[in-house]
ChimeraX commands (.cxc) that place a marker at each C-alpha (Angstrom):
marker #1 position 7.72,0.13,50.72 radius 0.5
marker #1 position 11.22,1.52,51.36 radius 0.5
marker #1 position 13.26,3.57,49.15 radius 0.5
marker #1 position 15.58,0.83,48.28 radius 0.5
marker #1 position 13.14,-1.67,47.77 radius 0.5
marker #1 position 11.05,1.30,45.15 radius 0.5
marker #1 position 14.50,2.12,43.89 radius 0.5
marker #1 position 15.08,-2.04,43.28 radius 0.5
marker #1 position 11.28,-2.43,42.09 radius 0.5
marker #1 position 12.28,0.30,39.29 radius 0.5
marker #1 position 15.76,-1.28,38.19 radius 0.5
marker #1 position 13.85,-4.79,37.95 radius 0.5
marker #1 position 11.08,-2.92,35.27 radius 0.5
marker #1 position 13.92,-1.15,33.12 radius 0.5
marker #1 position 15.75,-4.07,32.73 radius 0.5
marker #1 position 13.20,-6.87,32.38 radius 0.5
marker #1 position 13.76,-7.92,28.44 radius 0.5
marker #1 position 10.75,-6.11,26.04 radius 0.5
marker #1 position 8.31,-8.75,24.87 radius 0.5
marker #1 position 8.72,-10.42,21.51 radius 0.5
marker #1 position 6.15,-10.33,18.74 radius 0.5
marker #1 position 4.01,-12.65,18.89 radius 0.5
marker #1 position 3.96,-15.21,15.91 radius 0.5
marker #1 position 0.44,-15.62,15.96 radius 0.5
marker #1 position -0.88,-12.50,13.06 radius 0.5
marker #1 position 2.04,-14.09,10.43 radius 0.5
marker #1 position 1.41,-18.08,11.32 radius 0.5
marker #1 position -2.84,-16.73,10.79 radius 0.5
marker #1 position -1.68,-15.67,7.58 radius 0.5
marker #1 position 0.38,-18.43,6.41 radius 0.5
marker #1 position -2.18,-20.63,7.34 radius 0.5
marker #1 position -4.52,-19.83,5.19 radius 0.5
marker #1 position -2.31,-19.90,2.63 radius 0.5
marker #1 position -2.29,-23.76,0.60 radius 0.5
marker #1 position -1.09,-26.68,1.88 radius 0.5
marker #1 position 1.97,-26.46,-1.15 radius 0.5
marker #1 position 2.75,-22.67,0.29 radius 0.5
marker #1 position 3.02,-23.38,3.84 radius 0.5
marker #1 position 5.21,-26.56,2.63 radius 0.5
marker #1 position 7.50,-23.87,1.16 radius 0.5
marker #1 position 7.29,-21.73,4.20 radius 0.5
marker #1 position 8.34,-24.59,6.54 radius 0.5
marker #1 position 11.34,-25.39,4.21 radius 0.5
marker #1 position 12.18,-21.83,4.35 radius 0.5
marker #1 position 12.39,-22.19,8.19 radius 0.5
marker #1 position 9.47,-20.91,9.17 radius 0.5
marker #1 position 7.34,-22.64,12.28 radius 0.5
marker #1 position 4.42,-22.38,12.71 radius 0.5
marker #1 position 2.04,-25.23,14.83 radius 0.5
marker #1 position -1.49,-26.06,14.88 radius 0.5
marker #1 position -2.77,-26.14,17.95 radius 0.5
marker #1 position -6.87,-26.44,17.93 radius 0.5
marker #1 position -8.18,-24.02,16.08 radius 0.5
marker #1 position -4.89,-21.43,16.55 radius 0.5
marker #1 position -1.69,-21.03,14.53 radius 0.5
marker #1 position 1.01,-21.11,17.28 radius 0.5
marker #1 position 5.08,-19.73,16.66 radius 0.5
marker #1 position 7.79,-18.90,18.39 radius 0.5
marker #1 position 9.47,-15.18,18.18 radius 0.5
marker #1 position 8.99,-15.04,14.13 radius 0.5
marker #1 position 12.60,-12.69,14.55 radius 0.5
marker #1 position 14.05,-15.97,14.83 radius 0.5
marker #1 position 12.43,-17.27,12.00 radius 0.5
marker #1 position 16.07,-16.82,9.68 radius 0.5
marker #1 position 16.41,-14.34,7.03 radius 0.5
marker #1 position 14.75,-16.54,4.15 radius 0.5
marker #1 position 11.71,-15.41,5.71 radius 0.5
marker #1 position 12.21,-12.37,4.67 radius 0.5
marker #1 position 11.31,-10.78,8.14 radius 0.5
marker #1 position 13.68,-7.73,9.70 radius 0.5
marker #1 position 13.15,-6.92,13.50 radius 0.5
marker #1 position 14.39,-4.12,15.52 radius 0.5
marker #1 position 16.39,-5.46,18.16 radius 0.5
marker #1 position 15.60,-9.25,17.66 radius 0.5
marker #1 position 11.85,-8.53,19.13 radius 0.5
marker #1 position 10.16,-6.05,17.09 radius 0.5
marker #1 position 8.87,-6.95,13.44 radius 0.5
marker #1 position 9.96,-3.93,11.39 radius 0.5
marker #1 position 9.51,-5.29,7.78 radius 0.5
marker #1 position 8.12,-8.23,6.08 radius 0.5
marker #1 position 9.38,-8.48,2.25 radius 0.5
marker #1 position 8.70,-11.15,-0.03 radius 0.5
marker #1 position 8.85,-11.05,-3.91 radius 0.5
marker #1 position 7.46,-14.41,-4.58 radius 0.5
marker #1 position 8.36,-14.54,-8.25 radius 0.5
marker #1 position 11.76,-14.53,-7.76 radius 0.5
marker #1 position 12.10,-15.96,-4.88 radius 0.5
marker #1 position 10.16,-18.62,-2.34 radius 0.5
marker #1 position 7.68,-19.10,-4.80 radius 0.5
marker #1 position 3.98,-18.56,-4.67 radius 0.5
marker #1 position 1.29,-18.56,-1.95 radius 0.5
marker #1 position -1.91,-18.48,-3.72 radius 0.5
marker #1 position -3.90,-17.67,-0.60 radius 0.5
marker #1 position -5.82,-14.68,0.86 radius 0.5
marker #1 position -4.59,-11.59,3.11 radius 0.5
marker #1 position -6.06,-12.32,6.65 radius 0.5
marker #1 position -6.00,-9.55,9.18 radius 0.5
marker #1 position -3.70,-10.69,11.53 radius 0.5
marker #1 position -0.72,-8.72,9.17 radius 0.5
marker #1 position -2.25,-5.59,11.16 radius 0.5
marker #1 position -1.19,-6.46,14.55 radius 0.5
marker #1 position 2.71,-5.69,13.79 radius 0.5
marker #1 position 2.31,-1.99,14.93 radius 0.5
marker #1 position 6.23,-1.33,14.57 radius 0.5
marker #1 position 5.94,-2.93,10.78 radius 0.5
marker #1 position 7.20,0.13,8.36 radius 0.5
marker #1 position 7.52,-2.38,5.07 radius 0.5
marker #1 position 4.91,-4.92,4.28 radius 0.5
marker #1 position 6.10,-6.46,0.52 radius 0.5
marker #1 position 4.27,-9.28,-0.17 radius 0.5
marker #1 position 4.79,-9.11,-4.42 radius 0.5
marker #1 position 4.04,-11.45,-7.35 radius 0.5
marker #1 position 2.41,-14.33,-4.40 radius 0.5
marker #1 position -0.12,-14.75,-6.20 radius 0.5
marker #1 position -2.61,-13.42,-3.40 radius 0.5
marker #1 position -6.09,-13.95,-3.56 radius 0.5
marker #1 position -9.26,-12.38,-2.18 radius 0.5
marker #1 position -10.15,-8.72,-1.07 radius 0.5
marker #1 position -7.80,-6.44,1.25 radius 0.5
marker #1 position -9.46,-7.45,4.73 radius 0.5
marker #1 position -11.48,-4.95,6.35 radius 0.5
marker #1 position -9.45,-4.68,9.38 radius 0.5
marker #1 position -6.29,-3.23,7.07 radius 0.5
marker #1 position -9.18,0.38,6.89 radius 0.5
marker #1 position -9.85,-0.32,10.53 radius 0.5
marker #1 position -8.83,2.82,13.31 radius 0.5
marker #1 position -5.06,2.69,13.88 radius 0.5
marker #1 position -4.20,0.04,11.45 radius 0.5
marker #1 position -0.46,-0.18,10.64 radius 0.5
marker #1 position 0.59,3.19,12.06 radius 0.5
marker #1 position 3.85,2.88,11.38 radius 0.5
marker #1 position 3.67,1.59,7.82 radius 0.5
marker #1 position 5.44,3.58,5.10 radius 0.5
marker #1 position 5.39,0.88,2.03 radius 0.5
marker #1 position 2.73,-1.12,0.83 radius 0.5
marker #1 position 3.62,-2.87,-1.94 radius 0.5
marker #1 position 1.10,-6.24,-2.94 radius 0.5
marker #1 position 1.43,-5.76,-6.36 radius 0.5
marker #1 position 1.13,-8.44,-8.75 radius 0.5
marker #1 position -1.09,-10.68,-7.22 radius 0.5
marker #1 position -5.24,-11.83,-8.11 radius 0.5
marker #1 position -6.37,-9.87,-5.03 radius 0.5
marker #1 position -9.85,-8.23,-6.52 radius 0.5
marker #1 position -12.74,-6.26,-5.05 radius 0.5
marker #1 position -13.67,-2.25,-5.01 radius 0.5
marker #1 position -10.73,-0.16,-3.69 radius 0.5
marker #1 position -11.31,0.18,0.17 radius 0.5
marker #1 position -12.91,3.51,0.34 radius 0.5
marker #1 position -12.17,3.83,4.48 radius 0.5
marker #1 position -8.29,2.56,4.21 radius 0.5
marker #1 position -6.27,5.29,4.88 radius 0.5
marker #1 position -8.66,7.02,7.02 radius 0.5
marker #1 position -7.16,9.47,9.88 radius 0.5
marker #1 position -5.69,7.31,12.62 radius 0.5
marker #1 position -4.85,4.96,9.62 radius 0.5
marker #1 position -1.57,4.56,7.67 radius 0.5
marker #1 position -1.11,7.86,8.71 radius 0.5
marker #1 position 2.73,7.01,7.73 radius 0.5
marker #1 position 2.25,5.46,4.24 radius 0.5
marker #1 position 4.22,6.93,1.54 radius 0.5
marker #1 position 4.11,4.50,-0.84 radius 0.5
marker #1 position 1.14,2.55,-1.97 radius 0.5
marker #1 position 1.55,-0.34,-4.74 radius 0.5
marker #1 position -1.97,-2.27,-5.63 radius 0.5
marker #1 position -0.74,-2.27,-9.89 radius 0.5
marker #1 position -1.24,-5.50,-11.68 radius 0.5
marker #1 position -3.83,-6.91,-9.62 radius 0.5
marker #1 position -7.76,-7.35,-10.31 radius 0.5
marker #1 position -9.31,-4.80,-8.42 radius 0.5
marker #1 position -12.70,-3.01,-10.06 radius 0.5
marker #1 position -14.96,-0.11,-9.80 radius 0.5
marker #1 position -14.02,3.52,-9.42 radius 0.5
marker #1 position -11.49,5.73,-7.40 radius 0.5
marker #1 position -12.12,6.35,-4.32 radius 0.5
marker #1 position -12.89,10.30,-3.96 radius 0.5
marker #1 position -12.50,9.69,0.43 radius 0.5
marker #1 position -8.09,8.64,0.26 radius 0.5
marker #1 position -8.23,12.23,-0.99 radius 0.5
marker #1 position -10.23,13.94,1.74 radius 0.5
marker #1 position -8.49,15.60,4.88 radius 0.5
marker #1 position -6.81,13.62,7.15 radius 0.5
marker #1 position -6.39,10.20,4.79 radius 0.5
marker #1 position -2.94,9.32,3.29 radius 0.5
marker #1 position -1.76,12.31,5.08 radius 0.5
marker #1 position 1.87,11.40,3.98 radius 0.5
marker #1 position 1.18,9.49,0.75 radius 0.5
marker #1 position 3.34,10.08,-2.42 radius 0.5
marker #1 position 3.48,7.42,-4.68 radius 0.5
marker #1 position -0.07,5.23,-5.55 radius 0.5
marker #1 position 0.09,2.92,-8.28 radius 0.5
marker #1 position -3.21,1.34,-9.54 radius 0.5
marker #1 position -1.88,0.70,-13.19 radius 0.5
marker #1 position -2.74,-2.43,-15.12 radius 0.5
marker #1 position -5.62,-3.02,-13.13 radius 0.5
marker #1 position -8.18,-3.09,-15.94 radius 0.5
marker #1 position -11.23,-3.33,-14.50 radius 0.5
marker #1 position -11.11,0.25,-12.85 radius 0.5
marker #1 position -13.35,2.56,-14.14 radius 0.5
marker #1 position -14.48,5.99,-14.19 radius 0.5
marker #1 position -12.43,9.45,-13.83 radius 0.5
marker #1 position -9.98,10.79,-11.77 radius 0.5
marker #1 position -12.22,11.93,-8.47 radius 0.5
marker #1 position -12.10,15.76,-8.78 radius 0.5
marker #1 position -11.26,16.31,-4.88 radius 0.5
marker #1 position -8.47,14.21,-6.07 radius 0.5
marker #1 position -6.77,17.69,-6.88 radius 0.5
marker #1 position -8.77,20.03,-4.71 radius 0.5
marker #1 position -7.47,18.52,-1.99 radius 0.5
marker #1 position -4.00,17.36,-2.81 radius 0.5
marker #1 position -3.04,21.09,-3.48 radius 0.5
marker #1 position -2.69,21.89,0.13 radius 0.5
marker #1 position 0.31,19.42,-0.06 radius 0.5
marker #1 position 3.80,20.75,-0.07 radius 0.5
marker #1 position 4.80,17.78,-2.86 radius 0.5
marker #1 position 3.13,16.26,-5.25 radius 0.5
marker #1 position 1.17,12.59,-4.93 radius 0.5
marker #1 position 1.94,10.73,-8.14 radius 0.5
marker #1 position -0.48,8.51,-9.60 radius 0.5
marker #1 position -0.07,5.68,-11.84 radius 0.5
marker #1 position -3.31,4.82,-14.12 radius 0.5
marker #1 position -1.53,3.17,-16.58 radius 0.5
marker #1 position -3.33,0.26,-18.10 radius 0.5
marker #1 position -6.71,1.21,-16.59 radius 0.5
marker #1 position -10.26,2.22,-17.94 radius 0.5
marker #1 position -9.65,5.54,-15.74 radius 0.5
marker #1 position -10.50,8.17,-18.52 radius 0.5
marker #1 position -10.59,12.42,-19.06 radius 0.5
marker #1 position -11.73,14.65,-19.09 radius 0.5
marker #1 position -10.22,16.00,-15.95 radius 0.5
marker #1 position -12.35,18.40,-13.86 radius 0.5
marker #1 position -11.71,22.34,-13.98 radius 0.5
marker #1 position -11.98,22.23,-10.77 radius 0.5
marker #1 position -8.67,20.81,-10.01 radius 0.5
marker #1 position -6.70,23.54,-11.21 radius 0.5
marker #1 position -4.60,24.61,-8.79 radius 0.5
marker #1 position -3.66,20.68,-7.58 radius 0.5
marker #1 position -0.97,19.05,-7.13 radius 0.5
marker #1 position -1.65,15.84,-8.53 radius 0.5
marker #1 position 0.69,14.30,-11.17 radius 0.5
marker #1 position -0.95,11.54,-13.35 radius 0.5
marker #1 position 0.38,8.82,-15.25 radius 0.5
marker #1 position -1.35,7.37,-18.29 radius 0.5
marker #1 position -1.87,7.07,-21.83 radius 0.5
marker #1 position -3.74,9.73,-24.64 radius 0.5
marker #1 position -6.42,8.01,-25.77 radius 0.5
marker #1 position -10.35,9.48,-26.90 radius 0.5
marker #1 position -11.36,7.16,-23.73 radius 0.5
marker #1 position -8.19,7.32,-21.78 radius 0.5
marker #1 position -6.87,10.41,-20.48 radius 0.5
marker #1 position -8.22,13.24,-23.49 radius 0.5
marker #1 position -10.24,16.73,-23.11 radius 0.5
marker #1 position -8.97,20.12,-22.18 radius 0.5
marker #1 position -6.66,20.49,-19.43 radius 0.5
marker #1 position -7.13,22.51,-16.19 radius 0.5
marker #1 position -5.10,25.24,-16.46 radius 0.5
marker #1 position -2.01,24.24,-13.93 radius 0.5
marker #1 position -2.03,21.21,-15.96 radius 0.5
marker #1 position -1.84,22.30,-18.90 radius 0.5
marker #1 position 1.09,25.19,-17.94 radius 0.5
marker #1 position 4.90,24.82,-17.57 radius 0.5
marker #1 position 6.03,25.47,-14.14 radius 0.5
marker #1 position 3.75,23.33,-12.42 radius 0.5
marker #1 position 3.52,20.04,-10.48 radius 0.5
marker #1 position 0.66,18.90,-11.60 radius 0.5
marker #1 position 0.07,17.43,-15.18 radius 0.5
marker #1 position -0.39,14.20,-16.43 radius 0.5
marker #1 position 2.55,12.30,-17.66 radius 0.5
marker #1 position 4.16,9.35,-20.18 radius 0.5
marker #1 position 4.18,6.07,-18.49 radius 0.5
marker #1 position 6.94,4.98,-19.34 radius 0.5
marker #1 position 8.71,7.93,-16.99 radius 0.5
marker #1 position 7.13,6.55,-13.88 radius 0.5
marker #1 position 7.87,7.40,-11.15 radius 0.5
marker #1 position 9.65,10.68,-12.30 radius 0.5
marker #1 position 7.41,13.36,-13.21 radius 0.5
marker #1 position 10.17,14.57,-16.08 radius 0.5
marker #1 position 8.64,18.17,-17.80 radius 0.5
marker #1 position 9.50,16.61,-20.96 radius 0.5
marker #1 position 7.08,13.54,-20.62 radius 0.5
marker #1 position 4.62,16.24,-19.18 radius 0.5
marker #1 position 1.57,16.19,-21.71 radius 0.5
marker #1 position 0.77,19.65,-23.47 radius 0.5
marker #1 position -2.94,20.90,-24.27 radius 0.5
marker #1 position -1.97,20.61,-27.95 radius 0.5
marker #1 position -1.17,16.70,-27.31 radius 0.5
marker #1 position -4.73,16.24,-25.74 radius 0.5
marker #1 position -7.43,14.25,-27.87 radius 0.5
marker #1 position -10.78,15.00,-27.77 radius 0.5
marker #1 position -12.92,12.81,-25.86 radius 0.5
marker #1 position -15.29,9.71,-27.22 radius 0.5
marker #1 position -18.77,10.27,-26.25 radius 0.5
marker link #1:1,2 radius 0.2
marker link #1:2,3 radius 0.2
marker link #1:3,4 radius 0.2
marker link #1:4,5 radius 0.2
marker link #1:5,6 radius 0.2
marker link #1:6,7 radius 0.2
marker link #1:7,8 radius 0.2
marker link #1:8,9 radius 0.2
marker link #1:9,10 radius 0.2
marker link #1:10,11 radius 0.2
marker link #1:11,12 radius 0.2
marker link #1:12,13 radius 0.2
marker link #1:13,14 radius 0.2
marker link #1:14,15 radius 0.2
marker link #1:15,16 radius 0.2
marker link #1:16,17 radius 0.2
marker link #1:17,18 radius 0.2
marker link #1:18,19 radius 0.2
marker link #1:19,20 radius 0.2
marker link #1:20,21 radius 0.2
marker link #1:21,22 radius 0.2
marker link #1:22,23 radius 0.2
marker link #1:23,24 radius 0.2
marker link #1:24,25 radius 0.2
marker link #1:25,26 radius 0.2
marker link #1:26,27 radius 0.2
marker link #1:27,28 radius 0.2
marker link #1:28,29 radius 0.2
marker link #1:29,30 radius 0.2
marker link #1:30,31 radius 0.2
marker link #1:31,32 radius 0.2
marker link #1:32,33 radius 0.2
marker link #1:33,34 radius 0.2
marker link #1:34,35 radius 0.2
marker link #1:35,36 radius 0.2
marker link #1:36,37 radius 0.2
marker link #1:37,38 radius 0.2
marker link #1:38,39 radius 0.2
marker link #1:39,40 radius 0.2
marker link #1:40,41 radius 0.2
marker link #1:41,42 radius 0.2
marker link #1:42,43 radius 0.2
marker link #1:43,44 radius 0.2
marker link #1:44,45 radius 0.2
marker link #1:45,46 radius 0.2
marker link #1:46,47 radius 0.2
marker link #1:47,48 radius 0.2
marker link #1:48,49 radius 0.2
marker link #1:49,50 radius 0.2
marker link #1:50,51 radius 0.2
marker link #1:51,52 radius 0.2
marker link #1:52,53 radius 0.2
marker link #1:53,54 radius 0.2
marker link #1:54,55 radius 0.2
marker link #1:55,56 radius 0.2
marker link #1:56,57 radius 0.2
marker link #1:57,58 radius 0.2
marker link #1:58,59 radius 0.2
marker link #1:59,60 radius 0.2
marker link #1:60,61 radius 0.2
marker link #1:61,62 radius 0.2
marker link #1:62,63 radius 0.2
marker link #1:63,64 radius 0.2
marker link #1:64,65 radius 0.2
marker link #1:65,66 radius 0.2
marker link #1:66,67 radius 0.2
marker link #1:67,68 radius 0.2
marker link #1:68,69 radius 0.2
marker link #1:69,70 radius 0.2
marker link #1:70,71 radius 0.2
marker link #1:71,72 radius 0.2
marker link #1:72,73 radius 0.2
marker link #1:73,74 radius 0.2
marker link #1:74,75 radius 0.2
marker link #1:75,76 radius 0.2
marker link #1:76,77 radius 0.2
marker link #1:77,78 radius 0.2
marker link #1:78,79 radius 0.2
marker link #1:79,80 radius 0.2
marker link #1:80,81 radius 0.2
marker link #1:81,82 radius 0.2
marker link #1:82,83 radius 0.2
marker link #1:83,84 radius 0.2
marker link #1:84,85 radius 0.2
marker link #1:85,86 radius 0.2
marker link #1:86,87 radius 0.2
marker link #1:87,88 radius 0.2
marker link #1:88,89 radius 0.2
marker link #1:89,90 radius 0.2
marker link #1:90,91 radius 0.2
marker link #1:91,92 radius 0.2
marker link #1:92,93 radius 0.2
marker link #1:93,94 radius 0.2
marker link #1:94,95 radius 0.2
marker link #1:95,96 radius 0.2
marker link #1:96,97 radius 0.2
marker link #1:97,98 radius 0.2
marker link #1:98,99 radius 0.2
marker link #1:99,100 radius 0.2
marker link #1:100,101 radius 0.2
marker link #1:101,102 radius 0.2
marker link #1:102,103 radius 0.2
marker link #1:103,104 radius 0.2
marker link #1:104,105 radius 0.2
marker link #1:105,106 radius 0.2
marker link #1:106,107 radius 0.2
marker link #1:107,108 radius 0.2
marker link #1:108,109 radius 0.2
marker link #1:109,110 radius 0.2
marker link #1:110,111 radius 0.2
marker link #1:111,112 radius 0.2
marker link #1:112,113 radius 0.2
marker link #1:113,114 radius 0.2
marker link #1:114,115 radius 0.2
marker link #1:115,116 radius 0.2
marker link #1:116,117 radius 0.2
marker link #1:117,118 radius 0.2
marker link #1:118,119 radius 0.2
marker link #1:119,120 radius 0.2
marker link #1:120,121 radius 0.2
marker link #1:121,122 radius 0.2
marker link #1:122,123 radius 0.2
marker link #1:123,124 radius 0.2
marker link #1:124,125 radius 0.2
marker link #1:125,126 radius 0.2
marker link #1:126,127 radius 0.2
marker link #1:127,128 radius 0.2
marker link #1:128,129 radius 0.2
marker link #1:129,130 radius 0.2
marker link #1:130,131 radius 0.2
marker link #1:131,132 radius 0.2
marker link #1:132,133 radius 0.2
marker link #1:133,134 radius 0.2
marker link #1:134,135 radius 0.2
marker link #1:135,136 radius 0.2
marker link #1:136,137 radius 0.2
marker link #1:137,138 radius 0.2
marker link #1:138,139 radius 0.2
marker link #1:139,140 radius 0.2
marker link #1:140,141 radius 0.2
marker link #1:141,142 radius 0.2
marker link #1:142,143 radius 0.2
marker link #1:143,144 radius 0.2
marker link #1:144,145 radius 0.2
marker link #1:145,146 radius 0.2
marker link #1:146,147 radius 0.2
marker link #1:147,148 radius 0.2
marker link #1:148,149 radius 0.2
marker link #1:149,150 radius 0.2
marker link #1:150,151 radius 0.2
marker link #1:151,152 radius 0.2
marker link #1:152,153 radius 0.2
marker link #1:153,154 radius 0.2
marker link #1:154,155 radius 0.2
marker link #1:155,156 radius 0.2
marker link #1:156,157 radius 0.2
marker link #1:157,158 radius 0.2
marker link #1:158,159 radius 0.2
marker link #1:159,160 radius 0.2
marker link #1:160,161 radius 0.2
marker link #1:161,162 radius 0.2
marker link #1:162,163 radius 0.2
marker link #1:163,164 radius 0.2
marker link #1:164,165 radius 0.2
marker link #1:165,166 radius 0.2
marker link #1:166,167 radius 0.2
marker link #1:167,168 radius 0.2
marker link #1:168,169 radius 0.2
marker link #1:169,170 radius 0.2
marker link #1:170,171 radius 0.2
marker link #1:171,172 radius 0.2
marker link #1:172,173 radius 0.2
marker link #1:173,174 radius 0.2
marker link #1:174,175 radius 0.2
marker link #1:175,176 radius 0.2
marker link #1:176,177 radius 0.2
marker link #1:177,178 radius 0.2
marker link #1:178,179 radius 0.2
marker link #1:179,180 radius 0.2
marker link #1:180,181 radius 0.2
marker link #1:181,182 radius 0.2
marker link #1:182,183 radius 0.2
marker link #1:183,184 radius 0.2
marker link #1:184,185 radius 0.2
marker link #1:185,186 radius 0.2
marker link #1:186,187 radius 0.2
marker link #1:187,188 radius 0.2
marker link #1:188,189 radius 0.2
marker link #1:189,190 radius 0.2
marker link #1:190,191 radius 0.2
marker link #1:191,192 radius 0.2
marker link #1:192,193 radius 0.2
marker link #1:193,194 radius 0.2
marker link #1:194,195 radius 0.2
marker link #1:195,196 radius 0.2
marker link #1:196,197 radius 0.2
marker link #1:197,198 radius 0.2
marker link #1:198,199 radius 0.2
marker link #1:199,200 radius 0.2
marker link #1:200,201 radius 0.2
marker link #1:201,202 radius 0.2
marker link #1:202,203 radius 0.2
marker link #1:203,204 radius 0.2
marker link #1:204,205 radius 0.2
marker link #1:205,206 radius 0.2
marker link #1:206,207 radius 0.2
marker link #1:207,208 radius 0.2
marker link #1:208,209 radius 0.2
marker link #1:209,210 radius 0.2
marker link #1:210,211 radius 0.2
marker link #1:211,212 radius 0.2
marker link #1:212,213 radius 0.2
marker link #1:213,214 radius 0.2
marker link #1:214,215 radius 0.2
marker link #1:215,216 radius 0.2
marker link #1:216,217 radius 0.2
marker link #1:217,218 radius 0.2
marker link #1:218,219 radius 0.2
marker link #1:219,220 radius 0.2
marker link #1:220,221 radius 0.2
marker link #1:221,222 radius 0.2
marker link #1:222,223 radius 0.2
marker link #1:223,224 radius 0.2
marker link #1:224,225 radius 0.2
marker link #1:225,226 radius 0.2
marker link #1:226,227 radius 0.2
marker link #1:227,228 radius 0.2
marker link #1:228,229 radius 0.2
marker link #1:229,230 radius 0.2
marker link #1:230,231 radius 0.2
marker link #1:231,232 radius 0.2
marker link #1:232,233 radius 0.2
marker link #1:233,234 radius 0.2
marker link #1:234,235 radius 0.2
marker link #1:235,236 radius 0.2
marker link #1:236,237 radius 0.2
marker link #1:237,238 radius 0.2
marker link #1:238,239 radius 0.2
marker link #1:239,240 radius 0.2
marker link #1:240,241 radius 0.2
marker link #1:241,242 radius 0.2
marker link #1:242,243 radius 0.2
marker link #1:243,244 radius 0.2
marker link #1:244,245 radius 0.2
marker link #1:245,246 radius 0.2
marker link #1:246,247 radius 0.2
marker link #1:247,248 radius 0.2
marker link #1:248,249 radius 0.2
marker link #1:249,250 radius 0.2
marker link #1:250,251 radius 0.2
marker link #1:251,252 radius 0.2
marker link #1:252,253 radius 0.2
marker link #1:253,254 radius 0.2
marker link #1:254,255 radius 0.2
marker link #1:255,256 radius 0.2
marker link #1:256,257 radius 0.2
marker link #1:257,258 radius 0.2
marker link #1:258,259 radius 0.2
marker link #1:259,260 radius 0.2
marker link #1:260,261 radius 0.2
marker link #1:261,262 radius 0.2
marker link #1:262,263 radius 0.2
marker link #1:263,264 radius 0.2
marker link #1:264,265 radius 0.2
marker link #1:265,266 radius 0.2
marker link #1:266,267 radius 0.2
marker link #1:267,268 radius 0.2
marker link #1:268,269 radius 0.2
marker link #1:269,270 radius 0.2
marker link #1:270,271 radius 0.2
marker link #1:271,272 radius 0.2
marker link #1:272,273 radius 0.2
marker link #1:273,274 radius 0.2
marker link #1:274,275 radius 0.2
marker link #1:275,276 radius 0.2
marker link #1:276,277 radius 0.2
marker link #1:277,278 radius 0.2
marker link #1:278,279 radius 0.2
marker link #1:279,280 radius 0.2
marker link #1:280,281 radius 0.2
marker link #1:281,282 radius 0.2
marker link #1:282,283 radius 0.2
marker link #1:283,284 radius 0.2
marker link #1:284,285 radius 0.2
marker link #1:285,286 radius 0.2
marker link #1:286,287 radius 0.2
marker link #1:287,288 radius 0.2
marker link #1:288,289 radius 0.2
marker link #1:289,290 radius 0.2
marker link #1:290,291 radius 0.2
view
């Protein structure tokens, strides 16, 4: 090939248009959603077609802003943010793992939707949502054990901000989101009012949060997460939120905890998020634990 026609060849490349995202992940989702929710969708101006056994769109950046979907340059979907109780109305269907194939999404806000089922295994898969930075699907039914593998290096590596509260998730915390290389950039996690949690706060929890520059702050309000906290987490960075209570939050303190000057502590709930020193909890304030 001649220059020109190389020269031409690589003109025709840098100005061909960049590909749309494809419809297909969001109209999987809002399909399995209930007949009544994909009603509201469609009056919303969303369009989505059943074709076989595949949910079929058009560029979903084109889908109008009651969608609640922002794109980067008309192609890309960049956010996705939908507080259902206050506007749109509810869903009442399950999270399907087509959500994971925006790569460029940064905010995924699907609150109050009334959500149902487990987070899908593909949201802990290898390189799922690398470019998210705010999870929010709070107050919703969604149930099951906390993923133990979401977060996982080469997953949400971007997520700062993590919001499962008010849902009906069980079990204990996951000691792994704390381990080296998960969450490498989270900050906020709230898991309050999810009563059904259980257990204590994972000691590696603060072993390994203290080679963080900032604090993570943790929201257990409203959960059957209870004290005493491990010794071994003095030094941490971890700041908790919850309430005194003999099988709450109770028993001696680690020592950065219990001192002023530090990050870590646990804290009022009412403060959250800010981690104010005066709504930091003092050894004296501490109840004993119930056996």
């Amino acid at each position: 090939m001649s220059r020109v026609g190389i020269t031409l060849l690589c003109l025709a490349v840098l100005a061909a248009p960049a590909l749309a995202d494809s419809a297909t992940g969001l109209c999987e989702f809002y399909g399995a959603q209930p007949l009544a929710g994909r009603i509201l969708l469609k009056a919303s101006g969303w369009s989505c077609l059943r074709n076989g056994t595949r949910w079929i769109g058009s560029n979903p950046c084109r889908w109008g802003a009651k969608s609640g979907i922002i794109c980067d340059g008309g192609v890309t979907v960049s956010s996705i943010v939908r507080f259902c109780e206050a506007k749109g109305g509810p869903l009442r269907g399950p999270l399907t793992a087509g959500l994971t194939r925006y790569i460029s999404l940064s905010t995924l806000v699907l609150s109050g939707c009334g959500l149902t089922g487990t987070i899908p295994t593909a949201f802990s898969a290898e390189n799922a949502f690398p470019s998210l930075r705010q999870l929010d699907l709070s107050k919703n039914r969604i149930s099951g054990l906390l993923p133990i593998l979401m977060g996982q290096s080469g997953s949400m590596d971007s997520m700062y901000a993590l919001d499962l509260s008010s849902n009906l998730f069980f079990g204990i915390l996951p000691g792994q989101w704390a381990k080296d290389g998960y969450f490498p950039n989270l900050k906020l996690l709230a898991l309050n009012n999810n009563p059904q949690l259980i257990g204590i706060v994972p000691p590696v929890w603060g072993k390994v949060i203290s080679s963080r520059p900032d604090a993570i702050k943790v929201n257990l309000c409203n959960t059957r997460v209870r004290g005493p906290l491990a010794p071994t987490m003095d030094g941490g960075s971890v700041q908790i939120f919850g309430q005194l209570s003999p099988k709450k939050m109770c028993g001696k303190l680690p020592a950065t905890f219990a001192g002023p000057g530090y990050q870590a502590g646990i804290y009022a709930c009412p403060s959250w998020p800010l981690a104010i020193p005066a709504k930091k909890y003092k050894q004296a304030q501490m109840p004993a634990c119930a056996v």
